[in-house]
C-alpha positions as CSV (number, residue, x, y, z in Angstrom):
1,X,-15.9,-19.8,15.3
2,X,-15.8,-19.5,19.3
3,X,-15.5,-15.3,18.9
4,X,-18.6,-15.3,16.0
5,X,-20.7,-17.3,18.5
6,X,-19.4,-14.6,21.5
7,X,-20.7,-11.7,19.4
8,X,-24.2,-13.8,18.0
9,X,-25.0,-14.0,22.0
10,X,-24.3,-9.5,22.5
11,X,-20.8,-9.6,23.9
12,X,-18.6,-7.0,22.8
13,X,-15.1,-8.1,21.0
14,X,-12.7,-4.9,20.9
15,X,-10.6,-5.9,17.3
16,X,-7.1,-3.3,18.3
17,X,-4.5,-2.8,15.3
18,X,-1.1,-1.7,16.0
19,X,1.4,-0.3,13.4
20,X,5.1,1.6,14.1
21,X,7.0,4.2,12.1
22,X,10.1,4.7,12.4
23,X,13.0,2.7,14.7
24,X,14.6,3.7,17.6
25,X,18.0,4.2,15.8
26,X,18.7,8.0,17.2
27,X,21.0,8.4,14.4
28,X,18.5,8.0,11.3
29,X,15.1,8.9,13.1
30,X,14.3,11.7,16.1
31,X,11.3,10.1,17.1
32,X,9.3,6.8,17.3
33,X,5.5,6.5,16.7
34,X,3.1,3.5,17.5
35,X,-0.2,3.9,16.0
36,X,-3.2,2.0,17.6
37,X,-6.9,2.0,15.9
38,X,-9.5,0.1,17.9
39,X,-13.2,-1.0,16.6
40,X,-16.0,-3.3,16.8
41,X,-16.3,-5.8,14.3
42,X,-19.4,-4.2,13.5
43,X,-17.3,-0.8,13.1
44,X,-14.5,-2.5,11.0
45,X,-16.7,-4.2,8.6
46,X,-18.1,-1.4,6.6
47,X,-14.5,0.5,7.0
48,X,-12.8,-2.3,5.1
49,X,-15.5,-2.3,2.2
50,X,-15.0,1.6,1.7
51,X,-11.1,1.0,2.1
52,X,-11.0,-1.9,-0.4
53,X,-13.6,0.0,-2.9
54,X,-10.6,2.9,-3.0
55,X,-7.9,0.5,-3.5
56,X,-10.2,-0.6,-6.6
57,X,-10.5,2.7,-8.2
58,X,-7.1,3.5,-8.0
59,X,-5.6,0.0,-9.1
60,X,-3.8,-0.3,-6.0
61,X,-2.6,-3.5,-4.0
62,X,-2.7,-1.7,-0.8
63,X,-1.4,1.3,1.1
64,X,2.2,1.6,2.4
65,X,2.3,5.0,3.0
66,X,6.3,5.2,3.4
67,X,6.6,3.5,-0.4
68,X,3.7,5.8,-1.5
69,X,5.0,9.2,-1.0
70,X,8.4,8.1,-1.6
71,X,7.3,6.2,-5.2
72,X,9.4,3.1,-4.2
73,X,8.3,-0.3,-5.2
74,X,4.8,-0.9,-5.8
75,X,4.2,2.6,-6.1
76,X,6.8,3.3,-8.3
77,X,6.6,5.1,-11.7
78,X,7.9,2.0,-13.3
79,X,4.2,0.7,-12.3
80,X,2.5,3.9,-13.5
81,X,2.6,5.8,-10.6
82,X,3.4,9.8,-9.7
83,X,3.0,12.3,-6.8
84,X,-0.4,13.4,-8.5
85,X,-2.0,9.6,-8.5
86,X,-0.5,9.1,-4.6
87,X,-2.1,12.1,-3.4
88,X,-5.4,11.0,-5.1
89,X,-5.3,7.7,-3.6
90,X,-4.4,8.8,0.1
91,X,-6.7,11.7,-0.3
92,X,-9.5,9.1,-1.1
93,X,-8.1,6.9,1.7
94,X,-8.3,10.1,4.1
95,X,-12.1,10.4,2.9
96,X,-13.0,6.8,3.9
97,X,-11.5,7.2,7.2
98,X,-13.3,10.0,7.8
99,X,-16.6,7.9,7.3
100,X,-15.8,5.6,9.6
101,X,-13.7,7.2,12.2
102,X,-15.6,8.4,15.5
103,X,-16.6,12.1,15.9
104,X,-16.6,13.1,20.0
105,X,-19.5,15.4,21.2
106,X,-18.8,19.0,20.8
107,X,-16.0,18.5,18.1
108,X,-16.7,21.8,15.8
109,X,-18.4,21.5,12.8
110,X,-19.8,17.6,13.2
111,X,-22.3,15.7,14.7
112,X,-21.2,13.3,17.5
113,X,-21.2,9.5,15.9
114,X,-19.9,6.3,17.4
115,X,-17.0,4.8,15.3
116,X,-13.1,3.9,15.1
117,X,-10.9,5.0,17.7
118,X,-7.6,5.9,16.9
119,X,-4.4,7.0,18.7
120,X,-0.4,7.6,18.3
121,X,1.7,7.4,20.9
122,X,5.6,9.2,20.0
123,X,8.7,9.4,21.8
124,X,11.5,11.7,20.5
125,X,14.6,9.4,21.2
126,X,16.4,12.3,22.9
127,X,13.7,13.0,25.5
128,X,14.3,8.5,26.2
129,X,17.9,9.4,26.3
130,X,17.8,12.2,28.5
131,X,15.5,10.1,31.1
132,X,17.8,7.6,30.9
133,X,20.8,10.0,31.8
134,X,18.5,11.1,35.1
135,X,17.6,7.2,35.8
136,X,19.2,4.8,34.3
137,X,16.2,1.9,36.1
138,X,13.8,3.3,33.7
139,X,11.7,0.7,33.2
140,X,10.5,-0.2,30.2
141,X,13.6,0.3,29.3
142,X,13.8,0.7,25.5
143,X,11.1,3.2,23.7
144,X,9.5,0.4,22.0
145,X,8.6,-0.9,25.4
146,X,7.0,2.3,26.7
147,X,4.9,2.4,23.6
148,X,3.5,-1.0,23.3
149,X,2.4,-1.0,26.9
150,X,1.0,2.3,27.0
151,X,-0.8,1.8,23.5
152,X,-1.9,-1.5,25.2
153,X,-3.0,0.7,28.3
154,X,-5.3,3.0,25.9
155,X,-7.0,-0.1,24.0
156,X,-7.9,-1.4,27.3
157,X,-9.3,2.1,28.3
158,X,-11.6,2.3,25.2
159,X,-12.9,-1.5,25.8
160,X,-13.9,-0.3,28.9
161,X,-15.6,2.8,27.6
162,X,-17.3,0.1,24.9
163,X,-18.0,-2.5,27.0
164,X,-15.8,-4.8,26.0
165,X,-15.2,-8.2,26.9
166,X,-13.1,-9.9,25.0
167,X,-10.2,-8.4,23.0
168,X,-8.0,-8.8,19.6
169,X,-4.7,-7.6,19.1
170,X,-3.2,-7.3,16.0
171,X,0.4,-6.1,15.3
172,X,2.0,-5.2,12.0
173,X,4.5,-8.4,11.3
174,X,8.2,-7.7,11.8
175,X,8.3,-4.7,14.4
176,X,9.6,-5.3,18.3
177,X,6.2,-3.8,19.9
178,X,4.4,-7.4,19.3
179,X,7.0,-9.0,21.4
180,X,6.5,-6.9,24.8
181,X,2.8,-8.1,24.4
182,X,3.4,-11.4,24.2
183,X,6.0,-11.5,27.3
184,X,2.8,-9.6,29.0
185,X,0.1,-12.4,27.8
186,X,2.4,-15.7,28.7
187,X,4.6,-14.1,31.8
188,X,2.8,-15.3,35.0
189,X,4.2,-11.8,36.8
190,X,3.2,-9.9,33.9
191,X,-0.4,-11.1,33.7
192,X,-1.1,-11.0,37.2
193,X,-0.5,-7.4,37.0
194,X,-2.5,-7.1,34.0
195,X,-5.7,-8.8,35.0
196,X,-7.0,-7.5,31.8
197,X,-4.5,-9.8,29.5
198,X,-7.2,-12.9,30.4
199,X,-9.3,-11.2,28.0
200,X,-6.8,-11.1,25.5
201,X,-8.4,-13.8,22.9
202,X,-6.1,-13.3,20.1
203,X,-2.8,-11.9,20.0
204,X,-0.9,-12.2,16.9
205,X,0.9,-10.1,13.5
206,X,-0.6,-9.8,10.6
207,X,1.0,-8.8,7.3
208,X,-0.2,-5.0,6.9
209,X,-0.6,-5.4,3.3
210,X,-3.1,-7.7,3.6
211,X,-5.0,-5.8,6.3
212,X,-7.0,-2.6,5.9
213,X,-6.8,-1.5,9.6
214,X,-3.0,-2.0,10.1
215,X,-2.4,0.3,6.1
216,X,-5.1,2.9,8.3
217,X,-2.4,2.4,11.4
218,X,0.7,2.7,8.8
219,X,-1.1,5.8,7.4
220,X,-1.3,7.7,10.9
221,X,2.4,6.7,12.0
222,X,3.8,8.1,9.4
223,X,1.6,11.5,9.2
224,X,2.5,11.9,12.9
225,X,6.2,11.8,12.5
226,X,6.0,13.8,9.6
227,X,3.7,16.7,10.9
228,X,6.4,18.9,10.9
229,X,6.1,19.1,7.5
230,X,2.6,19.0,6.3
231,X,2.2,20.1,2.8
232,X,0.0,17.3,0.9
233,X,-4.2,18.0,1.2
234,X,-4.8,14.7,2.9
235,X,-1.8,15.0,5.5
236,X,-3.6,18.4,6.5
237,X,-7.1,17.1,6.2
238,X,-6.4,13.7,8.8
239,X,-4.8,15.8,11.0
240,X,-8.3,17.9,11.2
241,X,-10.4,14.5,12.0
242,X,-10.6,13.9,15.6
243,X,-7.9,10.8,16.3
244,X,-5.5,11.4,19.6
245,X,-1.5,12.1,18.9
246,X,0.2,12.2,22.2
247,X,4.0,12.5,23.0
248,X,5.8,11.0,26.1
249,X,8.5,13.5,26.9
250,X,11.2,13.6,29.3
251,X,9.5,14.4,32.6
252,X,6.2,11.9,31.9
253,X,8.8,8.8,31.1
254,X,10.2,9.5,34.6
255,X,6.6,10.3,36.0
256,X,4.9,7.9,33.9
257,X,1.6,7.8,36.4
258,X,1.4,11.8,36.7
259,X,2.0,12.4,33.2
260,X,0.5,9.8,31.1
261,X,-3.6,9.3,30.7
């Protein structure tokens, strides 16, 4: 009720979803990806009628992009599902985003709009190892670290550039990148750096397949650490809308404030 009656009165709440593919297990994945989409509630709204109006037409619970492409559980073929009907479905997901997501000025071919920001932050785990090898004080220390607080870095950029003044952070339930936030919101040292974390109003997970933005999130995680391999229509065509995919390689993890935005 107290963040309605902030936004009845014309102040700007910054709603920021965060979702992670992959883990830092060096011997099953080469990179790790956190994938961050920030919005207005006035910018969310209409995105999560278009999202849930495409879960309706295809008869599906939710996206979980992972279990989609790979036909495991829901989307298995046990519940009527095949690699024609996934690549329907995420095509139509690709097309809502696309609705909704914002368009910059002078990106070819579209008018500039206000809308959803997104971003993806990846670390190939041998580019953290080999930092690691030159200095073993890195600090963060572990890659899921360096992600959450440089994702966190970005969302607090764009609330600037919006005008935000309070914000909402929202992680995907399970995954380590929650946990470095928290430390940040309830450590006295941490929050006294981060003069920004007092405008933290929520901070808390959310169970992705219950939430629109985080299954969006999901979506560009896993098309980022796939793009080496882009063969399905809607992988190519969200890669052509305008959303950021940075990497942190060796030399910026050991020059974080040259090398990182």
């Amino acid at each position: 009720h107290r963040s309605n009656a902030r936004e009845d009165h014309c102040l700007v709440i910054l709603k920021s979803y965060f979702d992670g593919g992959n883990e830092a297990d060096s011997g099953k994945y080469d990179r790790v990806t956190l994938a961050t989409v920030c919005g207005t509630t006035d910018q969310w709204r209409p995105f999560n009628e278009d999202w849930k109006k495409v879960l309706e037409k295809h008869e599906a619970p939710f996206l979980h992009t992972t279990d989609a492409v790979s036909l495991n559980r829901e989307f298995s073929e046990d519940n009527g599902w095949d690699k024609t009907a996934v690549d329907k479905f995420i095509l139509d997901c690709v097309d809502a985003v696309s609705k909704h997501i914002i368009i910059p000025r002078g990106f070819p071919g579209a008018a500039p709009k206000n809308g959803l920001f997104a971003n993806t932050l990846s670390i190939r785990l041998e580019d953290f190892l080999r930092a690691r090898e030159t200095n073993p004080q890195l600090v963060p220390n572990t890659v899921t670290e360096i992600l959450a607080a440089e994702s966190l870095g970005f969302c607090f950029k764009w609330g600037r550039t919006m005008g935000a003044n309070w914000y909402h952070l929202y992680f995907d339930q399970g995954e380590p990148f929650f946990g470095h936030i928290y430390d940040r919101k309830h450590n006295k040292k941490s929050k006294k750096a981060i003069s920004l974390m007092d405008r933290v109003t929520h901070l808390g997970e959310s169970n992705m397949r219950m939430v629109a933005a985080l299954q969006l999130a999901d979506l560009l995680a896993w098309c980022i650490n796939h793009n080496d391999n882009v063969r399905r229509e809607w992988h190519g065509k969200l890669h052509g809308l305008p959303w950021r995919s940075l990497y942190l390689d060796a030399p910026m993890l050991l020059n974080p404030t040259n090398g990182i935005p």
